[in-house]
C-alpha positions as a Python dict, from the first residue, in 0.01 Angstrom:
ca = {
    (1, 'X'): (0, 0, 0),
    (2, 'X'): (-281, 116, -219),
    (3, 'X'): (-452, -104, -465),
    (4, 'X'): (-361, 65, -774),
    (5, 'X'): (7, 22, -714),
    (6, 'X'): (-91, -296, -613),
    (7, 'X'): (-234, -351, -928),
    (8, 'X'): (54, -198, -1142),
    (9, 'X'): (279, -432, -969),
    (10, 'X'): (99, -768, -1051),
    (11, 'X'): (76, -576, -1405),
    (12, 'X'): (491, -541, -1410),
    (13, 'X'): (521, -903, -1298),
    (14, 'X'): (276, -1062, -1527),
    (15, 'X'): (492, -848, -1776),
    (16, 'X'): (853, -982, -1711),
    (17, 'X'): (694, -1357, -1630),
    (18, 'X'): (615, -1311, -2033),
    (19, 'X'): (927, -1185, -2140),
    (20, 'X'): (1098, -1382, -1997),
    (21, 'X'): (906, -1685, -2124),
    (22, 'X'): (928, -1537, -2460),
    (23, 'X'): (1326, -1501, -2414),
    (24, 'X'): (1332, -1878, -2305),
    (25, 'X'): (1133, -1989, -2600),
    (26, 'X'): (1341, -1786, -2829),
    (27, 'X'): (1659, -1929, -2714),
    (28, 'X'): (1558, -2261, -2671),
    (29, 'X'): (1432, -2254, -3056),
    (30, 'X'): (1728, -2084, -3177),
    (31, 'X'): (1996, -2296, -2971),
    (32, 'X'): (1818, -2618, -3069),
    (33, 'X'): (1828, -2537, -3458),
    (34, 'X'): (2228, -2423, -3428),
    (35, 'X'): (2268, -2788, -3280),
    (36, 'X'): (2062, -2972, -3511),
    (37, 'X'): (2276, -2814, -3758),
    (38, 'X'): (2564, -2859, -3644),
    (39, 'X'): (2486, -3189, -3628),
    (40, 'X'): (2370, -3217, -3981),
    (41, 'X'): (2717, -3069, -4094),
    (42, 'X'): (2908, -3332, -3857),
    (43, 'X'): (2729, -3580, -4053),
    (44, 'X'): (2791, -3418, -4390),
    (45, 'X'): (3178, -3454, -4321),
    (46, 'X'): (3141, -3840, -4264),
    (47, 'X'): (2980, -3866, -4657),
    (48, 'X'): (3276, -3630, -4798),
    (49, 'X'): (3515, -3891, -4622),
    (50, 'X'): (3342, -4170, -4656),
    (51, 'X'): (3358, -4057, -5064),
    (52, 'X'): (3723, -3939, -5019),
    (53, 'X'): (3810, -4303, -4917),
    (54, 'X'): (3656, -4461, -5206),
    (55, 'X'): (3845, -4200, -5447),
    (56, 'X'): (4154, -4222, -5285),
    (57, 'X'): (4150, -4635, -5322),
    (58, 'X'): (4032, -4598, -5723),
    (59, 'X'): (4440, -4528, -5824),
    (60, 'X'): (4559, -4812, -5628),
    (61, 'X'): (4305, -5083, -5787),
    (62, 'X'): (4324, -4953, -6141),
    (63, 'X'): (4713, -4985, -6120),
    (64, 'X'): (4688, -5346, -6000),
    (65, 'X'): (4437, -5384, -6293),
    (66, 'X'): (4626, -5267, -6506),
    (67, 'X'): (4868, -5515, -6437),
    (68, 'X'): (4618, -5770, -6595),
    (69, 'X'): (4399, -5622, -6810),
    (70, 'X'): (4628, -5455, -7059),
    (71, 'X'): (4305, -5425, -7310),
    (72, 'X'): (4083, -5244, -7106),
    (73, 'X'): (4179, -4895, -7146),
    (74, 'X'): (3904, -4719, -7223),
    (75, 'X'): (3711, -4891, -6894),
    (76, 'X'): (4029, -4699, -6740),
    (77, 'X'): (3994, -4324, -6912),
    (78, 'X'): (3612, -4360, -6827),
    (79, 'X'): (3659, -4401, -6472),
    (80, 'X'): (3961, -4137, -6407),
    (81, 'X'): (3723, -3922, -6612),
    (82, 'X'): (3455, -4008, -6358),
    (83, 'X'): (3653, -3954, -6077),
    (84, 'X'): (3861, -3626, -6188),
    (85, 'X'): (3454, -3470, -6211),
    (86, 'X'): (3388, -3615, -5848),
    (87, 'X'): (3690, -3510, -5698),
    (88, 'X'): (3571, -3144, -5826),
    (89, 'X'): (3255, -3171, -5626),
    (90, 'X'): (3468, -3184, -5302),
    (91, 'X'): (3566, -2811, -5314),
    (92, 'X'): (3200, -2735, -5267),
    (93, 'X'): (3199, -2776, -4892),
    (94, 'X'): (2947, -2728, -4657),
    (95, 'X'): (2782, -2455, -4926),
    (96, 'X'): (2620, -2797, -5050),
    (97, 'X'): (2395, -2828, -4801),
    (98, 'X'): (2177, -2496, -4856),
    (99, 'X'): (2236, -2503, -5257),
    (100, 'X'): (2005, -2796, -5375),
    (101, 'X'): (2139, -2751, -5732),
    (102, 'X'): (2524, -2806, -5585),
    (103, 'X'): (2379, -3122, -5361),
    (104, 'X'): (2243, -3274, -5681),
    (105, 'X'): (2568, -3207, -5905),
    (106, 'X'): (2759, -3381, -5592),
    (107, 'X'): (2531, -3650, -5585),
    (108, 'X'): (2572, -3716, -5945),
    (109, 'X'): (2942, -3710, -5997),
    (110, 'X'): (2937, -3987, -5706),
    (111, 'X'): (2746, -4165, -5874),
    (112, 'X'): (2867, -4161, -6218),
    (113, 'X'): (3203, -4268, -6039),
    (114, 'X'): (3036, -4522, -5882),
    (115, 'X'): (2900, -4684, -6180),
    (116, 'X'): (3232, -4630, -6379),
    (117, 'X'): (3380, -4811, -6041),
    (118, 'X'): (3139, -5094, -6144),
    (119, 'X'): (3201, -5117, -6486),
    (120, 'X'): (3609, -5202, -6379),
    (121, 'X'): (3480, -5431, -6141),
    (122, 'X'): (3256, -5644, -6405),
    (123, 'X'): (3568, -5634, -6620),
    (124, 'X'): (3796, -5801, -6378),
    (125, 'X'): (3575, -6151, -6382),
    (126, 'X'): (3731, -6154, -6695),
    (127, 'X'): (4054, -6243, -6522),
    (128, 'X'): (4108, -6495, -6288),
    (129, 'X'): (4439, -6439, -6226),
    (130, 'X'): (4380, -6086, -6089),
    (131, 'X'): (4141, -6229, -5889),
    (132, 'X'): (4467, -6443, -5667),
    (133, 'X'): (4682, -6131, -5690),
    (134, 'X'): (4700, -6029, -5300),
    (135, 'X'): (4674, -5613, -5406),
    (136, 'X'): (4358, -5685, -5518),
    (137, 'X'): (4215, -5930, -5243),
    (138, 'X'): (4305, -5635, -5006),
    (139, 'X'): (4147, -5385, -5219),
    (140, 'X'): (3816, -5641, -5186),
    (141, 'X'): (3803, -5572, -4852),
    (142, 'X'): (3888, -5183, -4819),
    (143, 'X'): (3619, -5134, -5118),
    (144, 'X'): (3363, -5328, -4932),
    (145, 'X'): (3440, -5150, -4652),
    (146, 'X'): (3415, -4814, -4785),
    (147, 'X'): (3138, -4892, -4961),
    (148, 'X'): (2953, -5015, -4669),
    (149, 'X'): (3016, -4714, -4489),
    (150, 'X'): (2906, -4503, -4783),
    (151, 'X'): (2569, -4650, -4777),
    (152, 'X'): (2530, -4597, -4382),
    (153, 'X'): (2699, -4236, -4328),
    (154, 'X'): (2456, -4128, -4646),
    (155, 'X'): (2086, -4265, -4427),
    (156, 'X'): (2291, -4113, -4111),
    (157, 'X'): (2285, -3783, -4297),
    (158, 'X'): (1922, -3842, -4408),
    (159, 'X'): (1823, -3903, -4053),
    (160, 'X'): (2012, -3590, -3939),
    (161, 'X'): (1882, -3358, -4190),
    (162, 'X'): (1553, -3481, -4137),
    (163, 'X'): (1517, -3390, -3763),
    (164, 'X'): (1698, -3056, -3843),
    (165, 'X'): (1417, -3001, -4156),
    (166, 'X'): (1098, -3089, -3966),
    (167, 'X'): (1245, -2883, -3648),
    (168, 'X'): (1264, -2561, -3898),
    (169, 'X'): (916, -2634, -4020),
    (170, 'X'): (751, -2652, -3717),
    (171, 'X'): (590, -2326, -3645),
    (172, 'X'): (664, -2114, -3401),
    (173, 'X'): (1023, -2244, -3472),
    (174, 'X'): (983, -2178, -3836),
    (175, 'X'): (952, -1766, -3807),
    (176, 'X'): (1272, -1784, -3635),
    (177, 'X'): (1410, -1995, -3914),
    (178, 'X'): (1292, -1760, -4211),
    (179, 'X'): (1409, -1459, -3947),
    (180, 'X'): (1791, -1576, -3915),
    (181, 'X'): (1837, -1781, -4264),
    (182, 'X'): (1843, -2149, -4118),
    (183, 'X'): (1768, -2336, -4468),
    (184, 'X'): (1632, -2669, -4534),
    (185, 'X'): (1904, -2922, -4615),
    (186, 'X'): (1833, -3186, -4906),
    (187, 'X'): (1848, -3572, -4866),
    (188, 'X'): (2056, -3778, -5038),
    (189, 'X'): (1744, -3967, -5319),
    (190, 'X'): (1754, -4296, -5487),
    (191, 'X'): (1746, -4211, -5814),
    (192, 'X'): (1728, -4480, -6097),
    (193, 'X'): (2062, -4603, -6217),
    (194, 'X'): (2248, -4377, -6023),
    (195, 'X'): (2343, -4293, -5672),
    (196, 'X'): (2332, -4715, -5632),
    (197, 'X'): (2680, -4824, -5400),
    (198, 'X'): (2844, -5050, -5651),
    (199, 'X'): (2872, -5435, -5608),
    (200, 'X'): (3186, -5484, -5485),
    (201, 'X'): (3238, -5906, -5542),
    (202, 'X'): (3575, -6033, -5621),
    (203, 'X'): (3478, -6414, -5552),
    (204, 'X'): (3513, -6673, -5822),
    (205, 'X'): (3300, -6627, -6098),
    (206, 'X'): (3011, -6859, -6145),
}
């Protein structure tokens, strides 16, 4: 065999050993940021049920309020007010997650519900009698509960969208983010007086 087709064969080699190096890195990158999405969406579901949960227990607890605390209505209109305007933010779906403006309007409404949750909660020290009825001690724990959860699917989301952000960002990764639209996802921010998991105590009052 001559040397020059020698040569052009080492050439042709060295040329498919770099494509298909190139190929490998490409789908590595682009397989590892659909996952890391993915999982950042899996974890996004948890926080919409977690926050389902709490909204779905709110009618249950002001009715056995209610029962009580006959003079608290406007405690009552401000948190169905605060809930209708969370409930809203469910129909936003997944879009959340590459809209920052939509992430911080969901965040909000949680958290205005979450105070307004509060707020019925501080009333009921007001009555100790509430405090025996059994509706309401199992509400206790289901709103713990929930609000537990809340608090650990929200860093769980953090966590997720954190690997999936500085994955993005790291180059050469990040020209094949910019190249197929794979968006940084906001966190979930502790922002002063809101956004807080409410205190959920129902023990005697001191």
């Amino acid at each position: 065999m001559k040397k020059s087709s020698i040569s052009k064969l080492v050439f042709v080699a060295i040329v498919v050993i770099v494509i298909l190096s190139v190929y490998g890195k490409f789908k590595s990158s682009y397989n590892g940021m659909v996952v890391l999405e993915e999982d950042v969406k899996v974890k996004w579901s948890q926080v919409e049920n977690v926050y389902q949960r709490r909204s779905d227990l709110i009618p249950n607890l002001v009715a056995t309020v209610k029962g009580y605390a006959t003079h608290e209505e406007d405690t009552f209109t401000k948190l169905a007010e605060a809930r209708s305007k969370a409930g809203g933010t469910f129909n936003i779906s997944e879009e959340v997650l590459n809209n920052p403006e939509l992430f911080q309007k969901f965040q909000e409404a949680q958290s205005s519900l979450g105070s307004a949750l509060q707020r019925l909660l501080m009333v009921t020290e007001n009555y100790p009698e509430l405090k025996a009825n059994e509706s309401f001690l199992s509400l206790q724990s289901q709103l713990e509960g929930t609000e537990n959860r809340i608090t650990v699917e929200r860093k769980r989301f953090n966590d997720s969208a954190n690997v999936y952000n500085v994955y993005i960002k790291t180059f050469p990764t990040n020209l094949m983010a910019n190249m197929f639209g794979f968006e940084q996802k906001p966190y979930f921010k502790a922002v002063e007086g809101a956004n807080v998991a409410p205190t959920v105590d129902f023990g005697e009052s001191k």
